[in-house]
N, C-alpha and C positions, 0 to 999 in steps of 0.2 A: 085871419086865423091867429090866434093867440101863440104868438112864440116867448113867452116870458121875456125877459131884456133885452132878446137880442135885439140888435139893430134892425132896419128896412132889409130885406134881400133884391137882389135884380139878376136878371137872366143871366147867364154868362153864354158868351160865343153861339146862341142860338135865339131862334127867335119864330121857331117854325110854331103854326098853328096848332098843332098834338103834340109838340116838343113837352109841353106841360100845360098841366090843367088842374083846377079845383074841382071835384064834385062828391057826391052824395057818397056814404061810402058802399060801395059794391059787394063787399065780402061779408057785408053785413057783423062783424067781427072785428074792427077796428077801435081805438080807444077813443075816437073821436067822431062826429058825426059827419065830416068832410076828409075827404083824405085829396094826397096831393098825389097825381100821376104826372113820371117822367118817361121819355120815348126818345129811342135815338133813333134813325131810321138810316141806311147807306149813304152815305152821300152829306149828312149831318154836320159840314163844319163849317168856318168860319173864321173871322180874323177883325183883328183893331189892331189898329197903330205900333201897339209893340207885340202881337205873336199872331200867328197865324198857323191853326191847328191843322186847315189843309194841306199845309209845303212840311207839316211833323208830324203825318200819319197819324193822325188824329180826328175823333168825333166827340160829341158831347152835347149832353142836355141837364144844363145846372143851374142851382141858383147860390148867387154867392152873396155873401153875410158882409155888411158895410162896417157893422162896429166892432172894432179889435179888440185883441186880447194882449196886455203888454205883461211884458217881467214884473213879478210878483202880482200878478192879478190870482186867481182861484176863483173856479167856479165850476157848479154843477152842471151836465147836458146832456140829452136824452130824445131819443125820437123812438119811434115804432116801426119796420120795415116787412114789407111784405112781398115775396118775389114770387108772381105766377108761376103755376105747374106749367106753362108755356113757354117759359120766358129758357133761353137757348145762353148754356154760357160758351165765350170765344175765346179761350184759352186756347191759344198760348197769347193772345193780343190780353192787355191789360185791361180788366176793368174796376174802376173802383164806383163804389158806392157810397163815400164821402167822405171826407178828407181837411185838414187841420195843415192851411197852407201859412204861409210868412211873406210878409207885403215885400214884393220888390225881391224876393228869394225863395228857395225852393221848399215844398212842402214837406212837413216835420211827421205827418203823422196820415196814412192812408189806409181804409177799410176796404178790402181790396177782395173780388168773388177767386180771383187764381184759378185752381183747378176744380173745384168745387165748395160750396160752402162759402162761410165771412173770415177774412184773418185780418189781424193788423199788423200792418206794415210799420215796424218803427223807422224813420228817416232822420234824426233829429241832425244828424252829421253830412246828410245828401245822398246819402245813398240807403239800402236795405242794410239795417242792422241784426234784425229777429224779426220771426213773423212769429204771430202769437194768433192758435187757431180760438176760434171763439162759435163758430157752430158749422155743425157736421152737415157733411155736403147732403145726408140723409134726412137731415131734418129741415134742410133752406129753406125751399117751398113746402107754397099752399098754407101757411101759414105765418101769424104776424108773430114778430121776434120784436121786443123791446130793448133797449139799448140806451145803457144808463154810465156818466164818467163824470167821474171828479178831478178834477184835474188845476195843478198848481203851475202857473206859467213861469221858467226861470232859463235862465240862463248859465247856471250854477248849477250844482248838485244838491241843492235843497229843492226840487222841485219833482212832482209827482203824478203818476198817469194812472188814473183804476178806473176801471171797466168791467159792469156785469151784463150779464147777458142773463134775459130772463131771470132777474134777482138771485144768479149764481157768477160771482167772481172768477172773470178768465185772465184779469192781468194786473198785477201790482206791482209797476214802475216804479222805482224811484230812484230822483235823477236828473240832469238835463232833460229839460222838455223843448227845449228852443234853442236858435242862434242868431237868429236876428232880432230886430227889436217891436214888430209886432205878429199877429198869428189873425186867422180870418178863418168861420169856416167856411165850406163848399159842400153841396150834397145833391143827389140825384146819380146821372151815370157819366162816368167819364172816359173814354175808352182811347188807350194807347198802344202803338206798336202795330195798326189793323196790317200791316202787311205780313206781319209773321203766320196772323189766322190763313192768310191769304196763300202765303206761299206753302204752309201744311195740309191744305183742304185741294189747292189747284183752282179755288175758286175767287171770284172779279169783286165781290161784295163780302161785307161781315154780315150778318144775319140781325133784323132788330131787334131790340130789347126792351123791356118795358116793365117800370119799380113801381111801386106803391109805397108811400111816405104817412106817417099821421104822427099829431103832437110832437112837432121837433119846436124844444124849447132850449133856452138856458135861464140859468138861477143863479142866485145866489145862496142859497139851500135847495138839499135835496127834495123838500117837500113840495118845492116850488115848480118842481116839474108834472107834479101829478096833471092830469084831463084836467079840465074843468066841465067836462059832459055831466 
């Protein structure tokens, strides 16, 4: 699948058969002719060497981006997302749907479903600094939302984060975007906290989930993100 410069991607902490897939697009309605499905299902985790999501109330089915993004880099990035009318959110448990982590440190920047709907989560200091809504819990499903950022990597306050949603602007950062010295992205679902869904429900499992992805790219121009269907 054509992702503009970015690097290779590879599984992250999963490896299950349905965990993800390529195929034909289904909605008939995607900007792409192949769309990428991700699936986390109960029980979903897993571990290497330095973490293990099992022992941190943790699931996931992601694929994570090899080539970084360092201080002073800039660049355009963009996918398509599409959340089933089926698909169950588990709020109060964390889920994000893709995220702008930092090698060796904590992630700077997460697109997170919350209580309904997409926000961004700004993290650039390690924790929640602003959540910034970006589409209404009435509008999530059943249909594909495009998802477009330009974005200046720094370490300084010369750096900048903007984000449109369906070619209307929800967020114009400007500012620290980082703290470490490189950024990577991650996307698909990643779910944190499952004991809180657990302990608010009275129930043994989180319920599974299941994204639909197309044309996740990066550029170096905004044009560079268009299909090439």
């Amino acid at each position: 699948m054509d992702k503009g410069n970015f690097g290779p991607f590879k599984r992250s902490l999963n490896d299950t058969s349905y965990g993800y897939k390529v195929v034909k697009d289904i909605t008939k309605t995607a900007p792409t002719d192949y769309i990428e499905i991700f699936e986390v299902r109960p029980g979903d985790c897993s571990s290497n060497s330095g973490w293990s999501d099992c022992a941190n109330d943790r699931e996931r089915s992601e694929l994570s981006g090899s080539k970084d993004n360092y201080p002073g880099d800039e660049y355009w990035y963009g996918w398509s997302i599409y959340i089933p009318k089926s698909y169950i959110n588990v709020y109060p448990t964390k889920t994000a749907l893709g995220q702008f982590h930092q090698k060796g440190s904590h992630p700077v920047w997460m697109f997170q479903n919350s209580t309904g709907g997409l926000y961004l989560d700004q993290q650039v200091h390690g924790y929640t600094e602003k959540y910034y809504p970006l589409i209404a819990k009435t509008e999530f499903k059943g249909r594909w939302h495009t998802i477009k950022l330009h974005v200046k990597w720094s370490k300084n306050n010369d750096g900048f984060f903007y984000v449109w949603i369906d070619e209307k602007q929800k967020v114009k950062y400007i500012g620290q975007t980082m703290d470490a010295n490189q950024v990577y992205f991650k996307y698909g679902i990643y779910r944190s906290f499952l004991s809180r869904y657990k302990n608010e429900y009275g129930v043994q499992k989180v319920p599974a989930q299941k994204v639909y992805y197309s044309n996740v790219k990066r550029s170096e121009t905004e044009k560079g993100l268009l299909s090439s269907r």
